[in-house]
Jmol script that loads the backbone (N, CA, C; Angstrom):
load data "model"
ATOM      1  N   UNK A   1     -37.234 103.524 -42.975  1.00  0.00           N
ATOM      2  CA  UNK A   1     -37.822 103.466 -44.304  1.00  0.00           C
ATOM      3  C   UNK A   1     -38.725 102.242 -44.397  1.00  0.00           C
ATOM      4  N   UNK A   2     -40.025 102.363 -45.054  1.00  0.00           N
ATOM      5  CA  UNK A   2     -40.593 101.223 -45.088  1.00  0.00           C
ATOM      6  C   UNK A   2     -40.288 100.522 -46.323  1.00  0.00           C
ATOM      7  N   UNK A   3     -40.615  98.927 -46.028  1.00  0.00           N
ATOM      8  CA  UNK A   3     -40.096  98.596 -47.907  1.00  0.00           C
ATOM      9  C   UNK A   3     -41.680  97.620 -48.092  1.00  0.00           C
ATOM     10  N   UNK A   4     -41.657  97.632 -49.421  1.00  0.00           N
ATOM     11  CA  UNK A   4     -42.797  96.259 -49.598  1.00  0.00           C
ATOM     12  C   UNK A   4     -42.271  95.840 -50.773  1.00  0.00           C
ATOM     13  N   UNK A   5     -42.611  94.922 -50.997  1.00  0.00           N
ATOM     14  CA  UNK A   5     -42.810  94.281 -52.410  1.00  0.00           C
ATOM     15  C   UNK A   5     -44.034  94.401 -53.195  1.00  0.00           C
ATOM     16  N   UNK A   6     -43.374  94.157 -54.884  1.00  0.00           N
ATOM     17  CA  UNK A   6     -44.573  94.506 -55.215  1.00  0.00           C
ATOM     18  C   UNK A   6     -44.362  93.037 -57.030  1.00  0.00           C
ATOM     19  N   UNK A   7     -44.757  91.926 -56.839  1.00  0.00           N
ATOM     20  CA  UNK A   7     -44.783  90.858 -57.714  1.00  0.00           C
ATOM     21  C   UNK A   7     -45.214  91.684 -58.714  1.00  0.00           C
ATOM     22  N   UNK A   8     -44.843  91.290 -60.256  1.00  0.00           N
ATOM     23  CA  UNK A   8     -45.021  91.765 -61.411  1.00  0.00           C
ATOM     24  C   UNK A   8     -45.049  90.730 -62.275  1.00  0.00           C
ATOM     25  N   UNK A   9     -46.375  90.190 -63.046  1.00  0.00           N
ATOM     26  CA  UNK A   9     -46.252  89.187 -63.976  1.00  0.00           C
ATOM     27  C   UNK A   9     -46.091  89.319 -65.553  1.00  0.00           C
ATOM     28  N   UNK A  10     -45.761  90.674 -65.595  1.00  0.00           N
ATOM     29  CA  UNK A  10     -45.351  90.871 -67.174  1.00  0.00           C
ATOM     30  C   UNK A  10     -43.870  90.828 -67.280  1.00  0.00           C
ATOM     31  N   UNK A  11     -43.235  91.079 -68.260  1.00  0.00           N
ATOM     32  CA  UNK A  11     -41.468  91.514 -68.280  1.00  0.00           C
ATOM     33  C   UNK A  11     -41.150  92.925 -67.903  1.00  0.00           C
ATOM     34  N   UNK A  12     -41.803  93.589 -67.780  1.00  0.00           N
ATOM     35  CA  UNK A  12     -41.756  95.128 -67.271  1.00  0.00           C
ATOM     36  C   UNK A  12     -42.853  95.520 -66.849  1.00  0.00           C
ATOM     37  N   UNK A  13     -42.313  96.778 -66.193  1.00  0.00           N
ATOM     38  CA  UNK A  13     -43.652  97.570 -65.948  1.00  0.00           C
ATOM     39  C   UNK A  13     -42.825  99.147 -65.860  1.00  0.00           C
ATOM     40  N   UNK A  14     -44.075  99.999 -66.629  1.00  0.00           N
ATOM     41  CA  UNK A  14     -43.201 101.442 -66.643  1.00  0.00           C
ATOM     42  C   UNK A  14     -43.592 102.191 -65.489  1.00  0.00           C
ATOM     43  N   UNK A  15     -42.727 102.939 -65.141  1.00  0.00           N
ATOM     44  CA  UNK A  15     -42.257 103.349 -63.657  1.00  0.00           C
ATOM     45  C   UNK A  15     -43.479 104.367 -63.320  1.00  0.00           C
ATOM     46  N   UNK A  16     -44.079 105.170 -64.281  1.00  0.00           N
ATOM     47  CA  UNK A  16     -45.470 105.257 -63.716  1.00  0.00           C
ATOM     48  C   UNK A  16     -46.477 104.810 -63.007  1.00  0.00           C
ATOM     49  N   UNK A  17     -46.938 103.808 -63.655  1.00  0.00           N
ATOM     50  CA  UNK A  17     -47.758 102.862 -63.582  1.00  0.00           C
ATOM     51  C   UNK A  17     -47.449 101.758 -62.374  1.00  0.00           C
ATOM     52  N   UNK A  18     -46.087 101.662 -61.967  1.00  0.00           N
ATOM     53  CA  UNK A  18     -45.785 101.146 -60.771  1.00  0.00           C
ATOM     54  C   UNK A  18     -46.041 101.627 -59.678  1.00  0.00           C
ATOM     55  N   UNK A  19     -45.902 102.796 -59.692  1.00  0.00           N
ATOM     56  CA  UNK A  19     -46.385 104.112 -58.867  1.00  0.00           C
ATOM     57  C   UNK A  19     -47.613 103.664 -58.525  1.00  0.00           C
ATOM     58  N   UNK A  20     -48.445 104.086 -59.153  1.00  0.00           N
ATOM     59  CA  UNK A  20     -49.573 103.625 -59.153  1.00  0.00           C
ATOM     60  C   UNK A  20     -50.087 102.308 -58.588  1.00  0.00           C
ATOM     61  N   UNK A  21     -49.423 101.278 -59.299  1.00  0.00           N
ATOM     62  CA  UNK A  21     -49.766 100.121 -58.776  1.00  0.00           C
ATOM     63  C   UNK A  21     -49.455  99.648 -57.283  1.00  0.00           C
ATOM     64  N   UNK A  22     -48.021 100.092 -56.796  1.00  0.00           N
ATOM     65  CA  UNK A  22     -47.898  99.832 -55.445  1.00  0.00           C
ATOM     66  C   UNK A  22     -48.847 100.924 -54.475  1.00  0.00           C
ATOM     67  N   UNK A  23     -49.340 101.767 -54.763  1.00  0.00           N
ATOM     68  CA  UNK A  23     -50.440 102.465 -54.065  1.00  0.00           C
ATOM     69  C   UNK A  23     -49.540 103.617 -53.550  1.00  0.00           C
ATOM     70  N   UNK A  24     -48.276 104.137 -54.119  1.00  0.00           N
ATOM     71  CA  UNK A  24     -47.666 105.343 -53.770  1.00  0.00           C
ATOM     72  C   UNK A  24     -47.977 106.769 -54.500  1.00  0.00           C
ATOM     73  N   UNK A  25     -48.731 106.321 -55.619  1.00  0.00           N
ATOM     74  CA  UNK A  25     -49.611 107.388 -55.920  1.00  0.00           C
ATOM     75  C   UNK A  25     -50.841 107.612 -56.297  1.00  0.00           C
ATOM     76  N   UNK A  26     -51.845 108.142 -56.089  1.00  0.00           N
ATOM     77  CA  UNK A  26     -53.295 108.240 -56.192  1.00  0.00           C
ATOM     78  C   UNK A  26     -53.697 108.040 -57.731  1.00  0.00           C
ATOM     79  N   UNK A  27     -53.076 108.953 -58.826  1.00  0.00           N
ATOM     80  CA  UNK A  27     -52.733 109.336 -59.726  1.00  0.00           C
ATOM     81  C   UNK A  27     -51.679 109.561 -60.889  1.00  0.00           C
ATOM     82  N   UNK A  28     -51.765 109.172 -62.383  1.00  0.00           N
ATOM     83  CA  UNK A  28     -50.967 109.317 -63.385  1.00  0.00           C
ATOM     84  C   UNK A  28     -50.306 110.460 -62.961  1.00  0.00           C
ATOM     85  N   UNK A  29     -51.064 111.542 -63.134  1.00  0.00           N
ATOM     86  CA  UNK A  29     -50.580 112.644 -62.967  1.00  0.00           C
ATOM     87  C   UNK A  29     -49.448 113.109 -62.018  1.00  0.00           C
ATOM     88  N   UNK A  30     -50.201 112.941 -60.747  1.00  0.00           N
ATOM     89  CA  UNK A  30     -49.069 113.010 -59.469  1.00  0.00           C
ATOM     90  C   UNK A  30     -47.967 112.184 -59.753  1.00  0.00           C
ATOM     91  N   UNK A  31     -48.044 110.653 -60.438  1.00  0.00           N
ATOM     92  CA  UNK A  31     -46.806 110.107 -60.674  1.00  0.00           C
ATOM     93  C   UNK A  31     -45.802 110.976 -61.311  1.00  0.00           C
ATOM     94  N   UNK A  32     -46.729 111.401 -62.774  1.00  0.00           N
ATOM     95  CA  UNK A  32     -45.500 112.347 -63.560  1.00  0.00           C
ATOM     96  C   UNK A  32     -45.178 113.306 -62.964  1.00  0.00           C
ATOM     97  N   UNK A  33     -45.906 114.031 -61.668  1.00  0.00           N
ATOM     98  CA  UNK A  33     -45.377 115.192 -61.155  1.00  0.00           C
ATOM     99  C   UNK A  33     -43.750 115.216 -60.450  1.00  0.00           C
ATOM    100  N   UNK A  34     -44.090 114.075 -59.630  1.00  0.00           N
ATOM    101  CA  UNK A  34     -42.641 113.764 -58.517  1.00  0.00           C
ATOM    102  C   UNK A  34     -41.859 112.679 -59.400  1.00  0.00           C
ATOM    103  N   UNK A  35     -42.275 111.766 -60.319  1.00  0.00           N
ATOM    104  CA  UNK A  35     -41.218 111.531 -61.317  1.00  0.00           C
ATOM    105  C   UNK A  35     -40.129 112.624 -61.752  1.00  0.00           C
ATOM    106  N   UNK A  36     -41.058 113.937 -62.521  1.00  0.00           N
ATOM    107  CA  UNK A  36     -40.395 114.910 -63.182  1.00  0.00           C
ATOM    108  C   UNK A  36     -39.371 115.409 -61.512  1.00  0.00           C
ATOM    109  N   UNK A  37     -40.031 115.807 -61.111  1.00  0.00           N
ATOM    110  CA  UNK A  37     -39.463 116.244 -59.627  1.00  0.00           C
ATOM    111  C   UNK A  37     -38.171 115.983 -59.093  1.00  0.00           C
ATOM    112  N   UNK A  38     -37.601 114.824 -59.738  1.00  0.00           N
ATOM    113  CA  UNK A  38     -36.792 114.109 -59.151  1.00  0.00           C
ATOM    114  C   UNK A  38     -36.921 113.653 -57.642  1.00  0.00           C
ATOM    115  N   UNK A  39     -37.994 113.223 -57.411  1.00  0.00           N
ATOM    116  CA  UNK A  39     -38.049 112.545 -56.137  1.00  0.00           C
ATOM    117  C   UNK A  39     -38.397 111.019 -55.863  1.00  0.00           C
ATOM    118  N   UNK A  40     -38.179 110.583 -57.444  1.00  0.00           N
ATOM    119  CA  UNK A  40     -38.340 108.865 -57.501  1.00  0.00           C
ATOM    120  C   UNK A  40     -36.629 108.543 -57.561  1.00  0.00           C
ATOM    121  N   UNK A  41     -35.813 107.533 -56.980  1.00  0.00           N
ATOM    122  CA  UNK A  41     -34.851 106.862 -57.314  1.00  0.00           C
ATOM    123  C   UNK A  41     -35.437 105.587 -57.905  1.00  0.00           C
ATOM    124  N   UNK A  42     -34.127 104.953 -59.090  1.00  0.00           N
ATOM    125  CA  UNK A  42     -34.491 103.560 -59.139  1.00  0.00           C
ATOM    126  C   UNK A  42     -33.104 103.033 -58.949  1.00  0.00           C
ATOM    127  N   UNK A  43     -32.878 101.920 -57.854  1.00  0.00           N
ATOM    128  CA  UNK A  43     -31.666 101.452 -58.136  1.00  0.00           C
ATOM    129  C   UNK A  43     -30.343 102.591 -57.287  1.00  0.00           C
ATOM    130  N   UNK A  44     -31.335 103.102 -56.395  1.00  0.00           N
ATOM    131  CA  UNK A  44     -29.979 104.340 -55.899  1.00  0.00           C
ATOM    132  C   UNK A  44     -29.713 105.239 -56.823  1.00  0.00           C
ATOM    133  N   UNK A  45     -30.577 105.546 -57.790  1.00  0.00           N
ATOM    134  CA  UNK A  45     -30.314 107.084 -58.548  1.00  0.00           C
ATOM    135  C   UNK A  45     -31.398 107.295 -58.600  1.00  0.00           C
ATOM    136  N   UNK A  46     -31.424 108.727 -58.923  1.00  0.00           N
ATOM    137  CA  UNK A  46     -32.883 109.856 -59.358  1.00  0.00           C
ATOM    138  C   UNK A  46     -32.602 109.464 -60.794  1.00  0.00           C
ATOM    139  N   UNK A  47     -34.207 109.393 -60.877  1.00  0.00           N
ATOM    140  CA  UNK A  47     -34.647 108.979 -62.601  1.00  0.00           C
ATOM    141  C   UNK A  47     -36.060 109.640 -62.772  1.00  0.00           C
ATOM    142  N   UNK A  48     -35.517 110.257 -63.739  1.00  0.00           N
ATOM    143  CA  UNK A  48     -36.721 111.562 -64.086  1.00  0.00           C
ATOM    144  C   UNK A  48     -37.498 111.059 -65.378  1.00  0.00           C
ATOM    145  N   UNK A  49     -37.815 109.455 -65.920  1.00  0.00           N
ATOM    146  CA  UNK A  49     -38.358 109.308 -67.288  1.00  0.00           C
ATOM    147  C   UNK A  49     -39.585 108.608 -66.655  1.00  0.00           C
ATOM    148  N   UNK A  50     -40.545 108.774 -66.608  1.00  0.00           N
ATOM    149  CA  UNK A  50     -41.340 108.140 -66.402  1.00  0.00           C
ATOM    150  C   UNK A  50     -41.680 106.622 -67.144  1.00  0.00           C
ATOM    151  N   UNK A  51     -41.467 107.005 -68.326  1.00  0.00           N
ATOM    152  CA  UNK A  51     -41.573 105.168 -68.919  1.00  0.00           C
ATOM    153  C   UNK A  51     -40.508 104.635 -68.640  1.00  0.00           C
ATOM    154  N   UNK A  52     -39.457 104.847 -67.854  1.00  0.00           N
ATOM    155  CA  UNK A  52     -38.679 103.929 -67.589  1.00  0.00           C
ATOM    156  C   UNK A  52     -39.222 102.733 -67.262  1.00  0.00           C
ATOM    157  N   UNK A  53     -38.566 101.391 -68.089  1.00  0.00           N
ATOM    158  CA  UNK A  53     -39.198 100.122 -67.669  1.00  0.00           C
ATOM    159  C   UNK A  53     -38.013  99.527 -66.564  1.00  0.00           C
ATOM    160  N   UNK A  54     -39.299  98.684 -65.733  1.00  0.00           N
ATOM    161  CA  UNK A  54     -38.967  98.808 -64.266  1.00  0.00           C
ATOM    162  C   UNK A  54     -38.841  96.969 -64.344  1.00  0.00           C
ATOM    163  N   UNK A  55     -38.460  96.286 -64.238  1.00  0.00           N
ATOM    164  CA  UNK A  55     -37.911  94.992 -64.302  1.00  0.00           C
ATOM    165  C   UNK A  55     -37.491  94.284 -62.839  1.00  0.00           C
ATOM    166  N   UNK A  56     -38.137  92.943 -63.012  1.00  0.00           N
ATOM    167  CA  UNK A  56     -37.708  92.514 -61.513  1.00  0.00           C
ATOM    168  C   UNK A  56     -36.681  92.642 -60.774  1.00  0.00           C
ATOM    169  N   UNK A  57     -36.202  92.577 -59.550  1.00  0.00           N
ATOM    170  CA  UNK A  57     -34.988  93.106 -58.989  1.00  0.00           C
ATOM    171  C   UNK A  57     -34.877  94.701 -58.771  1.00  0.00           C
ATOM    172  N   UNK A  58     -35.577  95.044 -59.558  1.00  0.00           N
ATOM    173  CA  UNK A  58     -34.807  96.614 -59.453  1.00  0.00           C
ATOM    174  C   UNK A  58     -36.063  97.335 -58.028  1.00  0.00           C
ATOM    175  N   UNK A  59     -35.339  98.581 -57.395  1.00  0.00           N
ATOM    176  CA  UNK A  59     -35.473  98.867 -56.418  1.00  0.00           C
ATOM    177  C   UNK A  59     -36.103  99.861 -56.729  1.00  0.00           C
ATOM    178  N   UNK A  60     -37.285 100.825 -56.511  1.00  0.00           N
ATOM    179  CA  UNK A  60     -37.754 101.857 -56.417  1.00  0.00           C
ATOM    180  C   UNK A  60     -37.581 102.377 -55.007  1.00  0.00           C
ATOM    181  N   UNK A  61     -37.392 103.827 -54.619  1.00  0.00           N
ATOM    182  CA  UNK A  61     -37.304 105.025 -53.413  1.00  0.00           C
ATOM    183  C   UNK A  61     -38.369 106.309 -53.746  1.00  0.00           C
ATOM    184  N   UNK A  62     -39.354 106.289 -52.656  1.00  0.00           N
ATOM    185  CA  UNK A  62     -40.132 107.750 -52.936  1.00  0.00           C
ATOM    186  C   UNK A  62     -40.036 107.894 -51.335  1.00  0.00           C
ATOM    187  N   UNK A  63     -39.427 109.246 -51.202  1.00  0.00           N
ATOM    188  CA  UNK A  63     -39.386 109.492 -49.620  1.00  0.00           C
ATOM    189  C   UNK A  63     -39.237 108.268 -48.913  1.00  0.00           C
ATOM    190  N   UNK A  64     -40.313 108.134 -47.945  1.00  0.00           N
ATOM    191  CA  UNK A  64     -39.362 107.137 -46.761  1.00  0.00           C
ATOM    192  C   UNK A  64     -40.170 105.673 -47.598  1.00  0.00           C
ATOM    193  N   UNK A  65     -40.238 105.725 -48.625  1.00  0.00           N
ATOM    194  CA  UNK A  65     -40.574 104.328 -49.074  1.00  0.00           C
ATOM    195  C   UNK A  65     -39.852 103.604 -49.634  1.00  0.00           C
ATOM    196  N   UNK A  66     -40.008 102.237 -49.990  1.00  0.00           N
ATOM    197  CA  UNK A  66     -39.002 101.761 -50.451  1.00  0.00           C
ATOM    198  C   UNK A  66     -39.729 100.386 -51.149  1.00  0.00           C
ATOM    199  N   UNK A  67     -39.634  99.907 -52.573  1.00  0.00           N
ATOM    200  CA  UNK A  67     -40.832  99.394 -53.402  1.00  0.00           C
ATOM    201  C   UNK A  67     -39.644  98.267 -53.860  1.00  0.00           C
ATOM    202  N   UNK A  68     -39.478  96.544 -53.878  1.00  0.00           N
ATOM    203  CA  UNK A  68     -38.623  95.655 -54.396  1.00  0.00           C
ATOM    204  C   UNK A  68     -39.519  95.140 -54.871  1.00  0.00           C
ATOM    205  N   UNK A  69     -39.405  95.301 -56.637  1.00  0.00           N
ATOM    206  CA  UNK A  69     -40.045  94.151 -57.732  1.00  0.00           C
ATOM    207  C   UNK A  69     -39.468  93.287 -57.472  1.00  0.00           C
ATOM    208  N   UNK A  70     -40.497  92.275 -57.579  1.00  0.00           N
ATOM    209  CA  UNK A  70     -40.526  90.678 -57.413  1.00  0.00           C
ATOM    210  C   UNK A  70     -40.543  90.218 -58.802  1.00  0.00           C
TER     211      UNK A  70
END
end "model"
wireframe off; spacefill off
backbone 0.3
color backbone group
């Protein structure tokens, strides 16, 4: 599995838009697609809300990826 980090200078960031920002998805859209999909974990569970706010520490999983807010 690959992992990266990905620093965040606000108090959150919604789990879309993280998507996005770490470069795992091209697109809003595609985010909400495999969000809905259940193929995002946060934290070792499937989480199907897309605004979930995503807070340092916490772990994102899309297939063999693997995303640690800083």
């Amino acid at each position: 599995m690959e992992t990266s980090k990905v620093k965040i200078k606000t108090e959150f960031i919604k789990l879309d838009q993280l998507l996005k920002f770490a470069s795992l998805c091209d697109t809003g859209g595609f985010a909400k697609e495999i969000i809905q999909a259940g193929q995002v974990k946060v934290n070792g569970e499937v989480c199907t809300m897309r605004g979930k706010k995503i807070r340092p520490g916490d772990v994102i999983e899309v297939d063999q990826f693997r995303v640690e807010v800083e």
